[in-house]
C-alpha positions in Angstrom: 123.2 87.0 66.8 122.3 85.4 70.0 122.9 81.9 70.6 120.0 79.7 72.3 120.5 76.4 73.8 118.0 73.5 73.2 117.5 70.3 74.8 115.9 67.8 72.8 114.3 64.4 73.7 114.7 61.0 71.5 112.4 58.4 71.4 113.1 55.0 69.7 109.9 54.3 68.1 108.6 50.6 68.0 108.5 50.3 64.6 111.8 52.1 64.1 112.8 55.6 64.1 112.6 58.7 66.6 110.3 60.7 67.8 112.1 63.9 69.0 110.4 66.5 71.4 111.3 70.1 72.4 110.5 70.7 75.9 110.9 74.4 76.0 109.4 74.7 72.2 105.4 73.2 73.4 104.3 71.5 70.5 107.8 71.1 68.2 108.0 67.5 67.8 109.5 65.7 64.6 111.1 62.2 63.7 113.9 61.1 61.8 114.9 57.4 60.7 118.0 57.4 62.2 119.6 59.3 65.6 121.5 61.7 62.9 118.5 62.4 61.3 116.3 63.1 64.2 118.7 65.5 65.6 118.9 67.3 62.2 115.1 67.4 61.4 114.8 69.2 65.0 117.2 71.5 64.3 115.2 72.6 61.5 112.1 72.3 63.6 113.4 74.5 66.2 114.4 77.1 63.2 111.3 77.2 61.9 109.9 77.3 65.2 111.9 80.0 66.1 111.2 82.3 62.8 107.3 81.7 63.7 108.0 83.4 67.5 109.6 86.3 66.0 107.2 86.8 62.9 104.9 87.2 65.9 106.9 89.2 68.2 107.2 86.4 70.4 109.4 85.8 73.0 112.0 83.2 72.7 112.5 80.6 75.3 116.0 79.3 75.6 117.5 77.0 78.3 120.7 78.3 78.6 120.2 78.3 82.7 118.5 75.2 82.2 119.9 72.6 84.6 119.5 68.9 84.5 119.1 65.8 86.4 118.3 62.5 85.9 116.9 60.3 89.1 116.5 56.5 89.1 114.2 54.8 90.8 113.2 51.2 92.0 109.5 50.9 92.2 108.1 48.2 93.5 104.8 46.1 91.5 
C-alpha cells in the first residue's frame, strides 16, 4: 500500500476549538475540540476522503514533493 503525505491547516476557533483544512483534499475540512482531536478527525476525513476518490476512480493527490515555506511580512496601515 502506498503511503500519501498530507499537510493539514489548524485554526484556533474564537469560541474554542479548530477548524482543520486539507489543502490538497478541496473541500475536506473538519474540527476537533482540542489540537489532538483535530488532527485525528482529519485523519479520518482524509480516509474517508480518500475511499470516495477511489470509489470513483479518482486520482489521488498527495504532497509527497510538496515543499514549504513560510514568509513574514511587515505591512504597513
Amino acid at each position: 500500500m502506498k503511503q500519501l503525505t498530507y499537510r493539514i491547516l489548524l485554526n484556533r476557533e474564537p469560541e474554542g476549538g479548530y477548524t482543520v483544512n486539507v489543502p490538497s483534499l478541496p473541500g475536506c475540512i473538519t474540527y476537533g475540540e482540542t489540537i489532538d482531536e483535530a488532527i485525528s478527525m482529519a485523519r479520518e476525513a482524509i480516509e474517508i476522503y480518500i475511499e470516495s476518490l477511489v470509489e470513483h476512480n479518482e486520482p489521488i493527490p498527495d504532497e509527497a514533493n510538496t515543499l514549504e515555506y513560510s514568509l513574514t511580512l511587515t505591512a504597513s496601515a
